[in-house]
Structures are given as C-alpha cells and as structure tokens.
SEFI-645032 format. One record per atom (N, C-alpha, C): residue in three letters; x, y, z negated; atom name; residue number from 1. Coordinates in pm, whole numbers, plus 50000, padded with zeros to 5 digits. Each point is the difference from the previous one (the first is absolute). Layout:
N
+---------+-------+-------+-------+-------+-----+
| residuo |  east | north |    up | atomo | num |
+---------+-------+-------+-------+-------+-----+
|     ALA |     X |     Y |     Z |    CA | NUM |
...
+---------+-------+-------+-------+-------+-----+
***
This chain:
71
+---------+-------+-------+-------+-------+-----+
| residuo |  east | north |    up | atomo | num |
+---------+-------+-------+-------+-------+-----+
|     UNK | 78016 | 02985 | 18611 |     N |   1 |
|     UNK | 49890 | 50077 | 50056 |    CA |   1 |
|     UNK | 49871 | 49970 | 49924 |     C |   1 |
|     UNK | 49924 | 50070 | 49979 |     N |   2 |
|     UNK | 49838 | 50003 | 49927 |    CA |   2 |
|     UNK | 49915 | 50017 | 50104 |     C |   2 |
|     UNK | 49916 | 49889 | 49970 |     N |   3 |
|     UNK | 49893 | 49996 | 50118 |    CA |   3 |
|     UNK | 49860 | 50032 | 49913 |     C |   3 |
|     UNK | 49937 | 50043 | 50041 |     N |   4 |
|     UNK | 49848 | 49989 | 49948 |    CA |   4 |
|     UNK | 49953 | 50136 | 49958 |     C |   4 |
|     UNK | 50120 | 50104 | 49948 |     N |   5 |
|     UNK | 49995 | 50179 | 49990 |    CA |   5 |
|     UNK | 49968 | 50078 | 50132 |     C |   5 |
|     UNK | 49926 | 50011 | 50019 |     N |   6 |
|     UNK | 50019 | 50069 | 50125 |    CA |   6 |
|     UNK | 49955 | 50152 | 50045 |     C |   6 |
|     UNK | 50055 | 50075 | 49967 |     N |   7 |
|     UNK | 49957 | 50205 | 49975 |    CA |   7 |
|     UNK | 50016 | 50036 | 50117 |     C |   7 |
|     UNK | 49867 | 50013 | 50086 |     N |   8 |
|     UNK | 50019 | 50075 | 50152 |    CA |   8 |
|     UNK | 49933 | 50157 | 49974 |     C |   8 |
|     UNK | 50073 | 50076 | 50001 |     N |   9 |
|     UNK | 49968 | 50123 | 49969 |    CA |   9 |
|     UNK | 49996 | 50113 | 50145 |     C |   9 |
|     UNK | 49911 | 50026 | 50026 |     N |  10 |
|     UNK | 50008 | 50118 | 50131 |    CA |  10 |
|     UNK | 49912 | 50103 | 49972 |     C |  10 |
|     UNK | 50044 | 50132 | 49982 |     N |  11 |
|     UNK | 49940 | 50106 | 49960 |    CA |  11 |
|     UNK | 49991 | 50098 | 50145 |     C |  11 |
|     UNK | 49863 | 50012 | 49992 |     N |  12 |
|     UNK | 49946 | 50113 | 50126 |    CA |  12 |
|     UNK | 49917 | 50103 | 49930 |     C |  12 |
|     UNK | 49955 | 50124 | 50078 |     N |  13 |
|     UNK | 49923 | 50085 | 49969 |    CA |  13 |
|     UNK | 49915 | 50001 | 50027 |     C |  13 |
|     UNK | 49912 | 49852 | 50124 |     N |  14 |
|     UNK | 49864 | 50048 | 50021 |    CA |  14 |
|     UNK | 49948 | 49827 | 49972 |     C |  14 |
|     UNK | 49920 | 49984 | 50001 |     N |  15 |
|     UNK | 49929 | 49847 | 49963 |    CA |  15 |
|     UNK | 49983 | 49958 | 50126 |     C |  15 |
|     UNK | 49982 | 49856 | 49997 |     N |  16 |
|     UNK | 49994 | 49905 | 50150 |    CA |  16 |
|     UNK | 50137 | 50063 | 50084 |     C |  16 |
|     UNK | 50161 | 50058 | 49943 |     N |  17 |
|     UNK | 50039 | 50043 | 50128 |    CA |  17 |
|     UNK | 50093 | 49826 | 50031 |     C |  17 |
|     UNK | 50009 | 49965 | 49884 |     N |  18 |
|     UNK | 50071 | 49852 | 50062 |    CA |  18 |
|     UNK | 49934 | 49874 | 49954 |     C |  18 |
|     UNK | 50030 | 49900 | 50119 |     N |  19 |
|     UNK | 49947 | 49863 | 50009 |    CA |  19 |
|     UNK | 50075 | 49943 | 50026 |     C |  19 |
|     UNK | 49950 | 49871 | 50015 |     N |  20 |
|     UNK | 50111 | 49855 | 50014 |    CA |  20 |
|     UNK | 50142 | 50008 | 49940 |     C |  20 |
|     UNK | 49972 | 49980 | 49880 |     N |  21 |
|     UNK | 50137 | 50015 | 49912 |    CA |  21 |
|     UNK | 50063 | 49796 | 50026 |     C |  21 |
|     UNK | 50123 | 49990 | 50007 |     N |  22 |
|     UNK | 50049 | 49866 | 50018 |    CA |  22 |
|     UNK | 50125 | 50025 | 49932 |     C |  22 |
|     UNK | 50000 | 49853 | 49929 |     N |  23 |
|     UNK | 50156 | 50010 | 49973 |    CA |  23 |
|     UNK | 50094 | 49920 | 50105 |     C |  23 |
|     UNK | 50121 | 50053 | 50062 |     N |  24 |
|     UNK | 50069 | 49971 | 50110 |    CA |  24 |
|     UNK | 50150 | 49926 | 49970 |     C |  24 |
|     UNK | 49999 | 49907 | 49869 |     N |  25 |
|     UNK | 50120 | 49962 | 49948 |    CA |  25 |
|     UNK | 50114 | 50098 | 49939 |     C |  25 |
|     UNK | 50068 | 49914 | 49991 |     N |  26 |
|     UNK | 50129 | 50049 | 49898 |    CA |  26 |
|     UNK | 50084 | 50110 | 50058 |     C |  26 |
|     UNK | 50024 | 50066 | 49884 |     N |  27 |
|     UNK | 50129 | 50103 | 50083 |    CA |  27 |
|     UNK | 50147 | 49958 | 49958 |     C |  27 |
|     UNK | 50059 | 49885 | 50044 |     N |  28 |
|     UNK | 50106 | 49927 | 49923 |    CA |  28 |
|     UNK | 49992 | 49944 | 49882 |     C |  28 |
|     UNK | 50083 | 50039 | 49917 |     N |  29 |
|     UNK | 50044 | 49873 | 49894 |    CA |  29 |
|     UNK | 49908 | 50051 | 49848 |     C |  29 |
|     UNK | 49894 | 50065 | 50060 |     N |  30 |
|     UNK | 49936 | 50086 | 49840 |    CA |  30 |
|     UNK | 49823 | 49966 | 49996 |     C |  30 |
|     UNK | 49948 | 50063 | 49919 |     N |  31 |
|     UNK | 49874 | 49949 | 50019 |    CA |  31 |
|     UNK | 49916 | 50100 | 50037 |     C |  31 |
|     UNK | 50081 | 50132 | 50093 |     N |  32 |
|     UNK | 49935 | 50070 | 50094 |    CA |  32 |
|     UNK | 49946 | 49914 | 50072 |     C |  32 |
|     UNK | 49847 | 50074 | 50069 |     N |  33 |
|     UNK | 49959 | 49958 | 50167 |    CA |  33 |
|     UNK | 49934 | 50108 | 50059 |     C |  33 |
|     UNK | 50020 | 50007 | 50156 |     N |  34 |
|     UNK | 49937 | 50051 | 50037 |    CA |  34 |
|     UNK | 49906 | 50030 | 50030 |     C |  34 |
|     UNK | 49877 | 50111 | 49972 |     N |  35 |
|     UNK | 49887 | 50025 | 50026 |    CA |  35 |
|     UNK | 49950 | 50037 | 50123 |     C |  35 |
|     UNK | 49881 | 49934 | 50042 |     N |  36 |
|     UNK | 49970 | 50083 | 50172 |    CA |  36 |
|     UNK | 49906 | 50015 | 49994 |     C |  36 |
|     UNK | 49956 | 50086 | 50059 |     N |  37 |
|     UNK | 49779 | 50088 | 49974 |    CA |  37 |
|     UNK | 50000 | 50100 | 50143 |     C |  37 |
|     UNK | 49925 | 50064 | 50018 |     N |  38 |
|     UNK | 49956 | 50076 | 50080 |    CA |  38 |
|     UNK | 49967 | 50108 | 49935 |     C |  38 |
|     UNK | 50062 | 50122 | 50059 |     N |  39 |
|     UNK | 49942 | 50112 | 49963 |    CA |  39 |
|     UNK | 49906 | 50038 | 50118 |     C |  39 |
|     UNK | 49848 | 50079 | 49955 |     N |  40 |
|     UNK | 49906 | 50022 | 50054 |    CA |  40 |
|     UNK | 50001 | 50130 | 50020 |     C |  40 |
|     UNK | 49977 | 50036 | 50139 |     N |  41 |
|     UNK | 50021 | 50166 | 50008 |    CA |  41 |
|     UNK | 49902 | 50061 | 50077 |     C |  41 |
|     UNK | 49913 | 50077 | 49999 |     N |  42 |
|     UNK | 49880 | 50061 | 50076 |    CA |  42 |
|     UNK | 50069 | 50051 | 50137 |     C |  42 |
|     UNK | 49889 | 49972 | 50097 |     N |  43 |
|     UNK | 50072 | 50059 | 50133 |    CA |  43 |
|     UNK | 49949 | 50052 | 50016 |     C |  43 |
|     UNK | 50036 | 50172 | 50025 |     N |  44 |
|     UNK | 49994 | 50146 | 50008 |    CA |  44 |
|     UNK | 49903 | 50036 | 50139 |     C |  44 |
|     UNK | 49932 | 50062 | 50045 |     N |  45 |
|     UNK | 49958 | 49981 | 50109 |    CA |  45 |
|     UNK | 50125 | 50124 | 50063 |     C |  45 |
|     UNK | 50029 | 49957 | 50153 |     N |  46 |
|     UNK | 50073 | 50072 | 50071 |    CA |  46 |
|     UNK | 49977 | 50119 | 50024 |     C |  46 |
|     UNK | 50045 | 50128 | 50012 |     N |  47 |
|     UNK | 49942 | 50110 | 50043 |    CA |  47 |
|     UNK | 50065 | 50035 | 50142 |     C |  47 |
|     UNK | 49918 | 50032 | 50101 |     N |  48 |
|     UNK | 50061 | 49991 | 50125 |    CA |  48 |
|     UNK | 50013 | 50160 | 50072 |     C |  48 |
|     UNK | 50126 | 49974 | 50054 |     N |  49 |
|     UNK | 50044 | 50172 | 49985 |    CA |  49 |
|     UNK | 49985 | 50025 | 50133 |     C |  49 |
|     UNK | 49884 | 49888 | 50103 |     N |  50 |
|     UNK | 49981 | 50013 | 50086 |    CA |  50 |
|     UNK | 49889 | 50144 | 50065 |     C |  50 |
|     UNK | 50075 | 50121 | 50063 |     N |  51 |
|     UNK | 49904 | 50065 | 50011 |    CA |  51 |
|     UNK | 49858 | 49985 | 50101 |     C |  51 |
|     UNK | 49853 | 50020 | 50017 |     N |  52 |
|     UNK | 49934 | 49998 | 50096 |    CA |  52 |
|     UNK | 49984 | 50119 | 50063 |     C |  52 |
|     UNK | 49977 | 50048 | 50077 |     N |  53 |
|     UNK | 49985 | 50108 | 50118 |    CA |  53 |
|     UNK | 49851 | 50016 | 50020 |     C |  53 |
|     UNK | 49972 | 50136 | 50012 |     N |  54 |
|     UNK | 49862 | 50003 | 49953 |    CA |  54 |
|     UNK | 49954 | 50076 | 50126 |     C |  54 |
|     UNK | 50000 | 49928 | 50117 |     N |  55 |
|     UNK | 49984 | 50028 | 50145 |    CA |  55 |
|     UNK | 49839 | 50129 | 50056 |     C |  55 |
|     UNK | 49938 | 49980 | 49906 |     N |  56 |
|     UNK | 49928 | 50081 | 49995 |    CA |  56 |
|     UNK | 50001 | 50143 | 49989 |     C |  56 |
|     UNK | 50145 | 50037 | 49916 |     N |  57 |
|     UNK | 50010 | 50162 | 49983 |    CA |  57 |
|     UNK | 50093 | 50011 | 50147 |     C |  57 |
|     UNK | 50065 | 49878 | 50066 |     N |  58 |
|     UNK | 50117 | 50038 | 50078 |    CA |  58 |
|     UNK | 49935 | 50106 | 50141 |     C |  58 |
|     UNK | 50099 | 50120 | 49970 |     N |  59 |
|     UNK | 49987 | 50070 | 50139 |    CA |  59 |
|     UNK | 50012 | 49932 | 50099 |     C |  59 |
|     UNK | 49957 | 49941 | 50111 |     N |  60 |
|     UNK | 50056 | 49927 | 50091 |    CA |  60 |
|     UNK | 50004 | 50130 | 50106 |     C |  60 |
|     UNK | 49926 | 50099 | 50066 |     N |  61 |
|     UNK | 50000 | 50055 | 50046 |    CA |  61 |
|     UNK | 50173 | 50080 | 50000 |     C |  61 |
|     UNK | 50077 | 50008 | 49897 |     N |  62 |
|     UNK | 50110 | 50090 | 49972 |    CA |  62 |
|     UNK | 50090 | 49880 | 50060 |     C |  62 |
|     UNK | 49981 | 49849 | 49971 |     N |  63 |
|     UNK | 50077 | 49916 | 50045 |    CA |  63 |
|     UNK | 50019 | 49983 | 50137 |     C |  63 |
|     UNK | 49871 | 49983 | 50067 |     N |  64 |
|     UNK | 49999 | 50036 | 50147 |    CA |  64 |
|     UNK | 50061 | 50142 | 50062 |     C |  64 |
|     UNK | 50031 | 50119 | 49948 |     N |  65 |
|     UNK | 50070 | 50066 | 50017 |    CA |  65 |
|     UNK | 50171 | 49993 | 49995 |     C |  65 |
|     UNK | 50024 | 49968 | 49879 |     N |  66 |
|     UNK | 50109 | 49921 | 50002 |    CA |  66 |
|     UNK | 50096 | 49934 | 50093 |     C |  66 |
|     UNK | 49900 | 49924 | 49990 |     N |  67 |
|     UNK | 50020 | 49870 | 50126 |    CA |  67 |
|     UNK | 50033 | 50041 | 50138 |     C |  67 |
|     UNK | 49915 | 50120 | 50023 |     N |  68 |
|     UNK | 49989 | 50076 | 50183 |    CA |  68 |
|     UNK | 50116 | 50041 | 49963 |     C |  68 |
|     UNK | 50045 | 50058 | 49897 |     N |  69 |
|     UNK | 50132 | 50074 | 50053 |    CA |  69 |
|     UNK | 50137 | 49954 | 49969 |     C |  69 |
|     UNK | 50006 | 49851 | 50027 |     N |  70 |
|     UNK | 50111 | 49913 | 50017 |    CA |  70 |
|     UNK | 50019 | 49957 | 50157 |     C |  70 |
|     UNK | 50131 | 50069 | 50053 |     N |  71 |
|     UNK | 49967 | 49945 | 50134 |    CA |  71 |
|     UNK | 50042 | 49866 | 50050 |     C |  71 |
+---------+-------+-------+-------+-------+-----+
***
C-alpha cells in the first residue's frame, strides 16, 4: 500500500455545494478509502396549496336560504 498520495476528487456544478470532506478508512485489501462530505442543498421555500376563502364576496344571504329549506 502507498501512503502519502492522496487524490480526493469530487466534481459538482455549483461552488460551496460540498463540505466536510473525511477520509473514512480502507475499502479492504487496496489502497482505496472511503470518502465522506456533505452535500449542500438550498431549501426551496414550500408552496402551500392551501386555499383561503375570501368571506367577504360570500353570499350569505343565499346560504341562509339554503339552510331554511332543509327540513
């Protein structure tokens, strides 16, 4: 095994997307090792498909009709 070469190569498309690169030991009998980092990912803001009700246009008058003629 050769110690002291050490080529950690990780290719992304945007800058700052990974950190904390570590080496995590051997992968058996070779002078692989495993690499561990974090990939960094923007959090999206939610879009909420919650509707609001816009009580102001509501007929209520048609609702109260409605309503009377449930017996």
């Amino acid at each position: 095994m050769r110690r002291g070469a050490t080529l950690d190569l990780v290719l992304t498309n945007k800058e700052r997307l990974v950190k904390n690169m570590n080496l995590k030991g051997s992968l058996g009998c070779n002078d692989h090792e495993m690499v561990e980092f974090k990939i960094l990912r923007v959090v999206r803001k939610a879009h909420s498909k919650l509707a609001t009700l816009d009580f102001r246009r509501a007929d209520f008058g048609l609702f109260r009709d409605l309503l009377g003629r449930v017996p």
